[in-house]
N, C-alpha and C positions, 0 to 999 in steps of 0.2 A: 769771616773766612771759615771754610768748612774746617773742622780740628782734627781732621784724620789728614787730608788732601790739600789743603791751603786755597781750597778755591773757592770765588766769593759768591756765597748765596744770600737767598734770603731769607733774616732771621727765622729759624725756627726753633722749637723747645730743646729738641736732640743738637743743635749747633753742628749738624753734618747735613753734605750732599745727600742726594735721593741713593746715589751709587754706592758710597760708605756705608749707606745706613743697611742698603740690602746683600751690605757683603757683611754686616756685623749681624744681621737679626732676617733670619726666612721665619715669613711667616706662614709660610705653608710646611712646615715641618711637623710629622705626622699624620698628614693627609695622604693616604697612598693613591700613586698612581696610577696604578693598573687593579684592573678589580675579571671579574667573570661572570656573566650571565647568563642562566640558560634558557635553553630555547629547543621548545616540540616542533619537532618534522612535521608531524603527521597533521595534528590543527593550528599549527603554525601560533602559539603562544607564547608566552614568557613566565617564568618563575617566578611569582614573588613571595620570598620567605615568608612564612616556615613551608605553606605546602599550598599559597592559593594557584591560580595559573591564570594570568590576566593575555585579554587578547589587545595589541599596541601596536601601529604602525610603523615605520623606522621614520624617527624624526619629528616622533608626536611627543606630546604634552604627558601622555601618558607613560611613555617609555623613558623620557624625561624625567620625571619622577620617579619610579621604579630603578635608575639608576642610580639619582641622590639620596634614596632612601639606602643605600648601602655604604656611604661613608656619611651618614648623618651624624653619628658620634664624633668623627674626626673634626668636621665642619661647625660643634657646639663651641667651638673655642676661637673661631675669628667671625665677622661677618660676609654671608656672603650676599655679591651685590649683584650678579649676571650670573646668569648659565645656557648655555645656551649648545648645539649639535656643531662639530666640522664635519664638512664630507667627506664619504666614504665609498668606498666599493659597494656596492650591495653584496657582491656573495666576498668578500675580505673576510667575514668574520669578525671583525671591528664598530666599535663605536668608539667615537673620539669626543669628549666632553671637554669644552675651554669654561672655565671660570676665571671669574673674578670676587677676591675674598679682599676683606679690609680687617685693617686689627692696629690698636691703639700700643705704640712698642714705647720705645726710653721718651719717658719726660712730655707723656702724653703727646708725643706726635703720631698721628694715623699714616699709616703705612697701606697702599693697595699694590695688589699682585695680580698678573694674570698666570695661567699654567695650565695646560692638557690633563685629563685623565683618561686612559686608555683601557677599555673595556674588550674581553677574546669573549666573543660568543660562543659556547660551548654543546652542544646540542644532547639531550638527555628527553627521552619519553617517559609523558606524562601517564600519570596512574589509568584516567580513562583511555587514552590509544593503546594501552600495554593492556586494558581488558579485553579492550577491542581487537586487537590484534591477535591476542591468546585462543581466541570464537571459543574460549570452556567455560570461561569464568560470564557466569551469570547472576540473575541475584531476581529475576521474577521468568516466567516462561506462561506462555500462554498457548493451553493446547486446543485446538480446533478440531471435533469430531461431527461425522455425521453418519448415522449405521446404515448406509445405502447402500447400492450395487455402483450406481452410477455418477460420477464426479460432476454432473451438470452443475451446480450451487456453487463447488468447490470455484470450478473456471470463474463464474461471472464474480465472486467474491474476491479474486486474486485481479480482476478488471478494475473494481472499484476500490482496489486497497492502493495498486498503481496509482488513480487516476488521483485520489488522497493525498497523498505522499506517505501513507502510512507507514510504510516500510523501512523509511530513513533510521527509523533508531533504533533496528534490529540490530543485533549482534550475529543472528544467524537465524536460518531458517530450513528447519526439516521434512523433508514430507515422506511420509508414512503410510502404510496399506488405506487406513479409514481416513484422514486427516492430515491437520499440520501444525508442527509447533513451531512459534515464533518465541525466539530468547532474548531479553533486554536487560539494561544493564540495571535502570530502577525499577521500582514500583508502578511510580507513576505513569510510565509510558506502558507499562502492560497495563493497566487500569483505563489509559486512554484507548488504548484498541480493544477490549472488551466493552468499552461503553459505543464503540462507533460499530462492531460488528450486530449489537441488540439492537440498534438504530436500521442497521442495513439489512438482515435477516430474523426470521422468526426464529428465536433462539433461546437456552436456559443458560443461567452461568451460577459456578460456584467457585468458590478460592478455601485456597488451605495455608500455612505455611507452616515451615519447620529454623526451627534455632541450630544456627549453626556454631557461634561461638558469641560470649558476654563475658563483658569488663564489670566486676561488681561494683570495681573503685570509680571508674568513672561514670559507669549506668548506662554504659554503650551496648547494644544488642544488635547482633547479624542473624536478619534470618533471609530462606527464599520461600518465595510465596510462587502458589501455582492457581493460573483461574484455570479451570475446565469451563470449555465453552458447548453445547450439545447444541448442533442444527437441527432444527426437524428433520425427520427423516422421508419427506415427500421432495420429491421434485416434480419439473416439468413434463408433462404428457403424462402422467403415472393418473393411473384410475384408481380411485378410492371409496372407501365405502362408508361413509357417514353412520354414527350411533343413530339412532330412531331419535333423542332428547337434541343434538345435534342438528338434523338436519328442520326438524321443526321449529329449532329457534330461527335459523336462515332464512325462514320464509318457508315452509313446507316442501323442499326440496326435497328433490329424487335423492337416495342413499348412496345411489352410484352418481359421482360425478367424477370427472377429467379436472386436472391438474395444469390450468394454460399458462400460470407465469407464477415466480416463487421471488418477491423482492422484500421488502420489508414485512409483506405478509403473505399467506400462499390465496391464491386466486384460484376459484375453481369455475365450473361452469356444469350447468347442466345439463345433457346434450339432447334431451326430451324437451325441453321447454326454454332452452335459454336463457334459465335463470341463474344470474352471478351472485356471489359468496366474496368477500373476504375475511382471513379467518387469522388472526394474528397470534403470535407465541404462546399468550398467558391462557387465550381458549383454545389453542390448542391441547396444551398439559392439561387443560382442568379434561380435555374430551377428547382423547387420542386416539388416532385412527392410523391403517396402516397403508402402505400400495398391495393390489391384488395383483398388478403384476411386475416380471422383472424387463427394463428395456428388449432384451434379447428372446421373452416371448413375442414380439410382436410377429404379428402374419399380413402376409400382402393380399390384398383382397381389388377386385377390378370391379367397377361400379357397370352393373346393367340396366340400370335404369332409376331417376331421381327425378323427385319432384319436389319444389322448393314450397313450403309452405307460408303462406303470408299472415296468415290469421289464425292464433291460438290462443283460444281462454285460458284468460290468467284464472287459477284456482283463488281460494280463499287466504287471505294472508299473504298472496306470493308477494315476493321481494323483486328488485330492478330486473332489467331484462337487459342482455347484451347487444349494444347496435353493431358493431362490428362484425358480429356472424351472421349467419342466415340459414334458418329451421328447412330442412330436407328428411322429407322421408325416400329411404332408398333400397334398392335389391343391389343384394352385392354377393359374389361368390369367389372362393379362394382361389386364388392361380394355382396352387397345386392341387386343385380339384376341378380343371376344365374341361377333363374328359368325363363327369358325371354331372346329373342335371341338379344337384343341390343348392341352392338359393338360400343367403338369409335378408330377413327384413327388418329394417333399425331405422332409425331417428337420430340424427347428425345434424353438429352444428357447424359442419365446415360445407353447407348449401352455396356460399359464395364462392368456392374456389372449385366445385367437384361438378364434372360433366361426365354423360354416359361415356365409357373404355378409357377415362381414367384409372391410373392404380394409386392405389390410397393403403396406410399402414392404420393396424387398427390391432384389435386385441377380441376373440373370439372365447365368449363365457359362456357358450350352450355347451362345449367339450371339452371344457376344463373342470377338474377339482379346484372350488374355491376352499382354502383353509383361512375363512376369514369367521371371528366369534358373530359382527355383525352379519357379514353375507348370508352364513348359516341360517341366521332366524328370519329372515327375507321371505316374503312369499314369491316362489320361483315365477311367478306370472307378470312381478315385477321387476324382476332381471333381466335386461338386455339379451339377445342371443349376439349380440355383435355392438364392440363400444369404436368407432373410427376413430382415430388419434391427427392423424398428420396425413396432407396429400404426398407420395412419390414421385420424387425427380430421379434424375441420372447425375449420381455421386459424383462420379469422375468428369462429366463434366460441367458438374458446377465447381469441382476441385481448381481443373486448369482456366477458370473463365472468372476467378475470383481475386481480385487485383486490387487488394487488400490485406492486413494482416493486424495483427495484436500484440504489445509487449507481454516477456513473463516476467515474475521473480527469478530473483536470482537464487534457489535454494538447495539443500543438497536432496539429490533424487535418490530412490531407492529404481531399481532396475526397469526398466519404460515394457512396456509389452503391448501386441497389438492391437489391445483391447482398450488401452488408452487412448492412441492413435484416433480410435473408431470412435471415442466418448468427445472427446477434443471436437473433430468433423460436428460432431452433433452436436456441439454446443454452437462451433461457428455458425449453423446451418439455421439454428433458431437465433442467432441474430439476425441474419438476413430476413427472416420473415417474421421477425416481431421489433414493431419500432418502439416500443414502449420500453424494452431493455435496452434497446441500442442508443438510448438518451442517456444512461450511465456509464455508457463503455468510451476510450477513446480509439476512434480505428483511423486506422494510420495508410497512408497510399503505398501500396506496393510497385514500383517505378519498374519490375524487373519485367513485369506481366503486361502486355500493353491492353489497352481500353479497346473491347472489340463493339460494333456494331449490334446492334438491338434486332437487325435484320433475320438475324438467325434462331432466334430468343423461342424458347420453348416455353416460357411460362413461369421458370423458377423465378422467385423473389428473388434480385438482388439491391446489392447496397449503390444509391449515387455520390455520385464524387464531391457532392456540396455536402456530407457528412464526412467525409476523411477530412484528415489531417496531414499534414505535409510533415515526413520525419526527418529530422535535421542530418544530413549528413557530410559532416567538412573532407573534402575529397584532399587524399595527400597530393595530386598534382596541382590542385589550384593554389595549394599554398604552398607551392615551390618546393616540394619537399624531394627526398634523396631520387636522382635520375630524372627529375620533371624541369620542365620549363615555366622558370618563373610569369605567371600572363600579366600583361600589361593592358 
C-alpha cells in the first residue's frame, strides 16, 4: 500500500504512488519556464549568446538547440530524455518546447516528467542590418575614376557589375563628377570588386588605409581601407596617337589610330591599313597616350564618293588585319561647308557600311590645333586630314523604334544634365551596332514599345529579340491584389 494514500501499488523503493511522489518531489524545480529569444527583422536570424547570429528555421534542429542552450545549466541536474517543438502561430511570437526530464528522487526510484517551456520571440537588430541601415558606417570604399569627358566605360561597367551580382554587398553607392564610390561593410568585398573591375577593364589600383581605433589589451585594430581604382582614360571612337616605340611594337602601326571597343583591354584599329592592336592596362602605363579629341568635337561630314579597297600590302612586321571592316578610300566634305567646293581625302575603315550621300561623323585634323607631345613630332604628311569615326542615323528615330532597355544601379546621383542624357543615347547606340559588347550586357524587352516591321528600316543596326530577355514583372491584378479580380 502506497504510505501517503493507502492505495495498492507496486513495490517500489519510495513505497508511494506515482501521484504522492510527484506531489512530495518536482523535479523540474528550477528549470524555468519561460525564457526569450531574439530575432532580426531584416536577415531574419537568431541570437546566439554572447554576440554570434545563427540563421534557423522555426522548428528545426538548429533552433532546437539554440533554445536548450539557454536553460542548459538548469537541465545539468536531472536527465533529459525528449525535446521536441508544439505548434505555434507563426507570427505569435512564441515558441513552445515539451520536454521530458528523468531524475532519480527518495530511495533511488526514477521519477519522469513532462512540462512546456515557453519562449516570447523578441525582436532586436543585428549589428550588420544596424550598419547597413545606418548607409554611414563603412569600413572599406572603393573609388572608381576615369579622367574623361565622356561616361561611355562608366555605362558598360555599371552593365557588367549588374549582370555579376556585384553590387549585393554594397552599403551604398555614390556617383560623382568623374566616377563612383562603392561602400562595403568589409575588406573583403571591396578587395573582391577591385580584383573583378582589373579583370573587366584596363585599369591601375592602389589602397591605403587609416586606424581608426585599437584595443592594446586585447590586439584588436579598426581601421578603413580605401582602393583607388584609375580607368584608362580612352574610350570608344576617341582617336589617339601612339608613341613612335609604341606603335612599332604593334606591328608598325599608323600613330593615329581609332579607339573601336574598350573591354578588358582597349582595341584599336588602324583606319589606313586595317591593322588591329590590343593594348592592355600594364602597356598601357608603361606607354601612355592621350585622346586628340573631345566626343563633342565631332563633325558631320557627307561622303562624295568611295571606293572600297580590296588589296593592300601589308608592310614589314605588320600585325593581324581586321575582317570585319573594309578599307575605303573616300572624298568627303562637311555639311556646313556645301556651299564651297572644298573636298577632303582619307582612308576609312567603315568601307562596309559607307555609300556615296551617306552622312558619317568623323573628326577633322587638317583644321585643328593638335596639343598632342606625340602628334607634335609627327611628320604632317602623315596625318590624316580627316579621321571617320561612326556612320549617321536619325537619333530620334532610332530613339522611338527601340524596344528594349537596361537595368541601373541604384545609387545616389549628384544633379543629371543633358549632356548625360546625350552620353547614355550613345552608349545604347553602340550597343546596337557592336555585338562583341552586347554579349556582356543583359537587355531586357521593353513590352511598352511594340516590335515594328523591317519594312521601313533605314539601315540603323538594331538589336533582335532572340538577345533580349524577358523582364519579370508580377502584375498586382493577376495576383488578386486590392480592386482586381482574382483569375481563375
Amino acid at each position: 500500500l502506497c504510505c501517503q494514500c493507502g492505495v495498492p501499488i507496486p513495490p517500489n523503493p519510495a513505497n508511494m504512488c506515482v501521484g504522492c511522489l510527484r506531489a512530495q518531489v518536482d523535479i523540474t524545480e528550477g528549470i524555468p519556464k519561460q525564457g526569450t529569444v531574439h530575432f532580426c527583422k531584416q536577415c531574419e536570424r537568431y541570437l546566439q549568446p554572447p554576440g554570434t547570429w545563427i540563421q534557423c528555421a522555426l522548428e528545426s534542429r538548429e533552433l532546437l538547440a539554440l533554445c536548450l542552450k539557454k536553460i542548459k545549466a538548469s537541465l545539468s541536474k536531472v536527465r533529459l530524455i525528449d525535446a521536441g517543438f508544439i505548434w505555434t502561430e507563426p507570427h505569435s511570437k512564441r515558441l513552445k518546447l515539451k520536454l521530458t526530464v528523468q531524475k532519480e528522487v527518495i530511495n533511488g526510484a526514477v521519477l519522469q516528467q513532462v512540462f512546456v517551456v515557453e519562449y516570447v520571440v523578441q525582436s532586436q537588430m543585428c549589428e550588420d542590418c544596424h550598419r547597413i541601415e545606418a548607409k554611414d558606417f563603412w569600413k572599406a570604399v572603393v573609388q572608381v575614376r576615369q579622367k574623361t569627358v565622356h561616361k561611355k566605360t562608366f555605362y558598360y561597367l555599371e552593365q557588367l557589375i549588374l549582370k555579376h551580382r556585384l553590387h549585393q554587398n554594397t552599403l551604398r553607392i555614390k556617383e560623382i563628377h568623374d566616377g563612383l564610390d562603392f561602400y562595403y561593410y568589409s575588406k573583403q568585398h571591396a578587395q573582391k570588386m577591385v580584383d573583378f573591375l582589373q579583370c573587366t577593364v584596363p585599369s591601375r589600383s592602389k589602397s591605403s588605409q587609416r586606424l581608426i581605433s585599437h584595443d592594446i589589451h586585447s590586439n584588436v585594430y579598426n581601421y578603413k581601407s580605401t582602393f583607388s581604382v584609375e580607368i584608362v582614360p580612352i574610350c570608344k571612337d576617341n582617336v589617339v596617337c601612339l608613341s613612335p616605340k609604341l606603335a612599332q611594337s604593334l606591328g608598325n602601326m599608323s600613330q593615329i589610330c581609332v579607339c573601336i571597343r574598350v573591354t578588358s583591354t582597349i582595341h584599336l584599329i588602324d583606319p589606313r591599313t586595317l591593322q588591329i592592336a590590343e593594348i592592355d592596362g600594364n602597356t598601357y602605363w608603361r606607354h601612355p597616350f592621350n585622346s586628340l579629341f573631345h566626343p563633342k568635337q565631332l563633325e558631320e561630314f557627307i561622303i562624295m564618293d568611295i571606293n572600297r579597297v580590296h588589296e593592300k600590302k601589308k608592310g614589314a612586321g605588320a600585325g593581324a588585319r581586321s575582317n570585319k571592316h573594309t578599307l575605303a578610300e573616300a572624298w568627303v566634305r562637311k555639311t556646313s561647308e556645301l556651299d564651297t567646293d572644298h573636298q577632303y581625302f582619307c582612308c576609312t575603315h567603315l568601307g562596309h557600311i559607307l555609300n556615296p550621300g551617306d552622312l558619317v561623323l568623323g573628326f577633322d585634323l587638317a583644321n585643328c590645333n593638335l596639343n598632342d607631345e606625340f602628334a607634335n613630332k609627327m611628320n604632317p604628311q602623315h596625318i590624316p586630314d580627316v579621321v571617320l569615326i561612326k556612320k549617321s542615323y536619325d537619333r530620334s528615330r532610332r530613339q522611338r523604334r527601340r524596344n528594349w532597355k537596361l537595368k541601373e544601379l541604384e545609387r545616389d546621383r549628384e544633379a543629371t544634365d543633358t549632356d548625360d542624357e546625350r552620353q547614355y543615347q550613345d552608349f545604347l547606340e553602340d550597343l546596337e551596332e557592336d555585338e562583341t559588347i552586347r554579349k556582356n550586357v543583359n537587355i531586357y524587352r521593353n513590352a511598352d514599345i511594340p516590335v515594328e516591321s523591317d519594312t521601313d528600316d533605314d539601315g540603323a543596326p538594331r538589336i533582335s529579340l532572340a538577345e533580349m530577355l524577358e523582364d519579370l514583372h508580377i502584375s498586382q491584378d493577376a495576383t488578386g491584389g486590392e480592386g482586381a479580380e482574382m483569375l481563375t
